[in-house]
C-alpha positions as CSV (number, residue, x, y, z in Angstrom):
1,X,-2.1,-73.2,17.7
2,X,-1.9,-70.2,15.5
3,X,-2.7,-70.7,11.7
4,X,-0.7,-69.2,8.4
5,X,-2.2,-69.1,5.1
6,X,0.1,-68.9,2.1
7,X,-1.3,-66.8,-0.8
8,X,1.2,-65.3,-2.6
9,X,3.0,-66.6,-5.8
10,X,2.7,-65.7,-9.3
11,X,0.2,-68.4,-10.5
12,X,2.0,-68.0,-13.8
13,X,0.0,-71.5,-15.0
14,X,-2.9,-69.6,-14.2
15,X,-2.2,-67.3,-17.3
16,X,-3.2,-64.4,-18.1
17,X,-6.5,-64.9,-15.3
18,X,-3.7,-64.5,-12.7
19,X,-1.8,-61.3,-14.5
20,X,-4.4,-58.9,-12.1
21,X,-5.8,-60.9,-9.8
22,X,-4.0,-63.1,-7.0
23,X,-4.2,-66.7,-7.5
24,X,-6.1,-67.5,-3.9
25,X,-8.9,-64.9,-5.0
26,X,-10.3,-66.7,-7.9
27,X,-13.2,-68.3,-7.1
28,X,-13.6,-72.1,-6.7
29,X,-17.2,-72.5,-7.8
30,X,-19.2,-70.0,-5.7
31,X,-16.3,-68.8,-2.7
32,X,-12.9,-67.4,-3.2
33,X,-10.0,-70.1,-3.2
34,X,-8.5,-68.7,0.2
35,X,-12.5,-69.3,1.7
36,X,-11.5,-73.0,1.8
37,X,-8.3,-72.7,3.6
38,X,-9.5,-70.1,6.4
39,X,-12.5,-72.9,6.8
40,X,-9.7,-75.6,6.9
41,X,-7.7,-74.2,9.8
42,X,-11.1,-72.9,11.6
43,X,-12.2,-77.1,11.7
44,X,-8.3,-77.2,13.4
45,X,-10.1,-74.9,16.2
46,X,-7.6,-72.4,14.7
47,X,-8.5,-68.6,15.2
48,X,-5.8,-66.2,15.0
49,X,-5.1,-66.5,11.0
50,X,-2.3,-64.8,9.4
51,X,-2.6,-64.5,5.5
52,X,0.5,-63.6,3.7
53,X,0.8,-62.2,0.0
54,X,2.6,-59.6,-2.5
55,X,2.0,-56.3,-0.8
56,X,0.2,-55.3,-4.6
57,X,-2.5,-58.3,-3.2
58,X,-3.2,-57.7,0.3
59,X,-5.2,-54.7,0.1
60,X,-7.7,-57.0,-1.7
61,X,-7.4,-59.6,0.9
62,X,-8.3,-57.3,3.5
63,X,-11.3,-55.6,2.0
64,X,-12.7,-59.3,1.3
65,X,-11.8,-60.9,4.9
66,X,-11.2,-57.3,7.0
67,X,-9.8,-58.5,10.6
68,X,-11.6,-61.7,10.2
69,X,-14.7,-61.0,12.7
70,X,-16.9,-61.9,10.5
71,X,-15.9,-65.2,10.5
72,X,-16.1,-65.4,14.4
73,X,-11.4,-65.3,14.3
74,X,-8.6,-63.1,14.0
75,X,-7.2,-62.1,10.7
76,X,-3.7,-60.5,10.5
77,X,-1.6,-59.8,7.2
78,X,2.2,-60.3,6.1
79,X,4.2,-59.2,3.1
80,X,5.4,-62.1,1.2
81,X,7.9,-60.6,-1.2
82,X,8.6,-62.7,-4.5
83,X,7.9,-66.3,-4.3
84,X,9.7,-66.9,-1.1
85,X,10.7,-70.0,0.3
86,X,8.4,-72.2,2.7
87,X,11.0,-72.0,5.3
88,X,11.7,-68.2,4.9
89,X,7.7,-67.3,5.1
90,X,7.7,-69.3,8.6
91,X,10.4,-67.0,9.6
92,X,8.6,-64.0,8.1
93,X,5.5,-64.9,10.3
94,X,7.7,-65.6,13.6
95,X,5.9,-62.4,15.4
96,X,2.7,-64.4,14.5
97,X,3.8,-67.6,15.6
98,X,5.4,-66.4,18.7
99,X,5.7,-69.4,21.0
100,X,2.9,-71.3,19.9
101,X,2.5,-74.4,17.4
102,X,1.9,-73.2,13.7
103,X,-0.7,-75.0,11.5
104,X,0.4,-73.6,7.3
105,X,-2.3,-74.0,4.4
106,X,-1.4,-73.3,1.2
107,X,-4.0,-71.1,-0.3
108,X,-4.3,-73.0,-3.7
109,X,-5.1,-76.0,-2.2
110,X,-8.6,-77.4,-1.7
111,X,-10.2,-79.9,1.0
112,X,-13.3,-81.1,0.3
113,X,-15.5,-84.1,2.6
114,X,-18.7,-84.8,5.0
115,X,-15.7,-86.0,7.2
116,X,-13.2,-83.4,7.0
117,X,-14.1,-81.6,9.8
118,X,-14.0,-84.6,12.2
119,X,-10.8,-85.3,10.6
120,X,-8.9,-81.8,11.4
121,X,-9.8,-82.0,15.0
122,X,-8.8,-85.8,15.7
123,X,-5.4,-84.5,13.6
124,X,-5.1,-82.1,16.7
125,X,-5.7,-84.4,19.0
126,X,-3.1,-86.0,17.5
127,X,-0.5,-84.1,17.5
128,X,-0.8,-82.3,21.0
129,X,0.2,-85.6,22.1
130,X,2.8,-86.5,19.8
131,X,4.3,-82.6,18.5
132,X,6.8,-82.5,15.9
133,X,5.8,-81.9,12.5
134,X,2.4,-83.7,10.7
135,X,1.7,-83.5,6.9
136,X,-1.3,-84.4,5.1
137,X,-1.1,-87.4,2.0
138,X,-3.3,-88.1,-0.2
139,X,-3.5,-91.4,-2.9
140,X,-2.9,-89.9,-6.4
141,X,-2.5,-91.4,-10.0
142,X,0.4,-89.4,-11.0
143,X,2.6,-87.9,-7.9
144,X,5.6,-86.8,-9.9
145,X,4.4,-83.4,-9.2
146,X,4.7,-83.2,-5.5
147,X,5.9,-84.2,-2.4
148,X,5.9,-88.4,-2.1
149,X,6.0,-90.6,0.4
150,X,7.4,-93.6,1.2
151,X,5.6,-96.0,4.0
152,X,7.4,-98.7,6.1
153,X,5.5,-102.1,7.5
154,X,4.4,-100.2,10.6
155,X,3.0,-96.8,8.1
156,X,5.6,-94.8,9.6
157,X,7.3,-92.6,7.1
158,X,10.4,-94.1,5.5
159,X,11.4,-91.5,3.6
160,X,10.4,-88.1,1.5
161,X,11.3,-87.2,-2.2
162,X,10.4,-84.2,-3.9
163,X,8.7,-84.4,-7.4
164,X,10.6,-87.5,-7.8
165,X,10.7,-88.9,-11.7
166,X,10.7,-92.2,-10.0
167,X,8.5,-92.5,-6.9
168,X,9.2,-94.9,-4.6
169,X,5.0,-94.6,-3.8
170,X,1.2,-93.0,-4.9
171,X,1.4,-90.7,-1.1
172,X,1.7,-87.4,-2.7
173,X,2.4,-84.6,0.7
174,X,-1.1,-82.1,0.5
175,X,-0.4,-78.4,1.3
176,X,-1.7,-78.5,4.5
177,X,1.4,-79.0,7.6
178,X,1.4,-78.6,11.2
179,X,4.9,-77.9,13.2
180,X,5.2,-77.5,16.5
181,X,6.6,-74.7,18.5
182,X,10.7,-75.5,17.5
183,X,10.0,-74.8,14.3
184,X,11.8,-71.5,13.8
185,X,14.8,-72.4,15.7
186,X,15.0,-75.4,13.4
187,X,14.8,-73.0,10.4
188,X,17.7,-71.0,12.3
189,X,20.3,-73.6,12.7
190,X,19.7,-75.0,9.4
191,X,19.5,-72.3,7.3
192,X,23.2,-70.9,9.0
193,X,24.5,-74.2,7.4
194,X,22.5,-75.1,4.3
195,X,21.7,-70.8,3.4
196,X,19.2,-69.8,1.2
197,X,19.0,-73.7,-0.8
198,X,17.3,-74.7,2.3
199,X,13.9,-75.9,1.5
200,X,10.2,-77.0,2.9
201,X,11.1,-80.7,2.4
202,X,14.5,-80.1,3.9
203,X,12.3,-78.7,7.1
204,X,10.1,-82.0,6.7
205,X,13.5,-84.6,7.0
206,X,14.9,-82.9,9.2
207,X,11.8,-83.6,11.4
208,X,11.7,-87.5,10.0
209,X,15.7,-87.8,11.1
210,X,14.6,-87.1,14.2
211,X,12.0,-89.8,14.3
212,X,8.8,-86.6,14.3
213,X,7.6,-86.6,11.4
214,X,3.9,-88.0,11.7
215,X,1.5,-88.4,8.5
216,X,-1.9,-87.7,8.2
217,X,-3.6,-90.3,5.5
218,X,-6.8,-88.7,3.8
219,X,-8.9,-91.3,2.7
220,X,-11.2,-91.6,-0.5
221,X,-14.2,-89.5,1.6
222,X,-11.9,-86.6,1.0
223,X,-11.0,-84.5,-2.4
224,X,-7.9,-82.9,-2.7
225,X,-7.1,-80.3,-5.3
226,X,-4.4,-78.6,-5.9
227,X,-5.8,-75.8,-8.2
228,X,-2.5,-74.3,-9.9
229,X,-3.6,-75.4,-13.5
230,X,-6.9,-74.8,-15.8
231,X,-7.5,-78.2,-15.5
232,X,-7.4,-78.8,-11.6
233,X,-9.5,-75.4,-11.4
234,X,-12.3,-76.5,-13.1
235,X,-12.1,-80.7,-11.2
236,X,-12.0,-78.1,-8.0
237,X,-14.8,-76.2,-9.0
238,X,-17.1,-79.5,-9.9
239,X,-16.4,-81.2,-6.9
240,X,-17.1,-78.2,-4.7
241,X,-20.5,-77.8,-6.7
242,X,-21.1,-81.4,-6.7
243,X,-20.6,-81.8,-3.1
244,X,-23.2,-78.6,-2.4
245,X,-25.9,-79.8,-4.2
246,X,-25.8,-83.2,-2.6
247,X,-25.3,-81.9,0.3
248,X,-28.4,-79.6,-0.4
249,X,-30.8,-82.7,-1.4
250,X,-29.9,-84.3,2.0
251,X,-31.2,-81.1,3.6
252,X,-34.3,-81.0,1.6
């Protein structure tokens, strides 16, 4: 499975700390944002990493990561022009995907947990048996904002809304997606009918019409933030500090 990172954007409710600086570098406590996703996709087993970003961003990213050896992987880079659609960067990064499944973080988001490792590579278990497309939900208060799910009797996915004013359920859809290796023709043939309107959750019920679209619950032993606000920067930042220094008086 190859991995894609998504870092571009504007990060315009980041203002002004994202005028000069790309959202994905600010630092979550004591690592960049973008830190967190490489680690995500490397618990997936995941070592040939692509990162794409504004062209103005990516010599940045490639003095802080380089060609990712340091890390033990394989970093490449792609141009993301504007804020691009999810659908379109997957096209953008076809040479990268080649024939091979495609795990996609989104750089803003952060995973934090004691079982989130263990929980990536039973997700890839997962799926190597099952392909199609998985996302990732998570439990919130609020999930106007995103992605929501709706569950049937059996926890199969009933249906998908997008920032819905009424959700039909708490299961707001994480930035974190794995597709398997159909993905770009999908993309093709759906995007010659539907043109430039067509969208990530588009891509995700297209996947559920066809009965493969598997979810990924995260339980309460794993954060989720979404960090494209002051406010979910700073809950990011505690929890990632919190969880260090506990994790720091286990050790002593």
């Amino acid at each position: 499975m190859k991995g894609i990172i998504r870092a571009g954007g504007l990060g315009t409710r980041l203002y002004p700390s994202t005028r000069a600086v790309n959202k994905q570098l600010i630092p979550v406590y004591d690592k960049p944002a973008v830190y967190y996703s490489i680690s995500l996709l490397m618990m997936a087993g995941i070592t040939e990493i692509q990162i794409a970003s504004a062209p103005r961003y990516l010599q940045a990213y490639q003095e802080l990561l380089g060609d990712g050896s340091g890390f033990g992987i394989s970093i490449s880079y792609q141009v993301e022009n504007g804020t691009v659609s999810f659908p379109d960067a997957l096209l953008e990064g076809r040479d990268h995907i080649g024939t091979q499944s495609v795990a996609v973080a989104l750089g803003d988001n952060i995973f934090i947990g004691e079982t989130l490792c263990q929980r990536m590579q039973d997700a890839v278990k997962r799926f190597q048996k099952t392909k199609g497309a998985v996302v990732f939900s998570k439990t919130v208060a609020d999930p106007r904002e995103y992605g929501v799910l709706e569950f049937d009797g059996s926890g199969s996915i009933r249906s998908l809304e997008s920032k819905p004013q009424n959700p039909r359920g708490n299961d707001a859809v994480t930035g974190l997606f794995f597709f398997d290796a159909n993905v770009i023709e999908i993309i093709e043939k759906a995007k010659a009918v539907a043109g430039p309107s067509f969208t990530l959750a588009d891509l995700l019920r297209i996947y559920l019409g066809e009965g493969r679209l598997h979810c990924e619950r995260l339980d309460e032993s794993i954060q989720w933030y979404d960090m494209g606000t002051p406010e979910r920067l700073y809950l990011a930042c505690s929890a990632v500090r919190d969880f260090q220094r506990r994790h720091a008086s286990f050790a002593g």
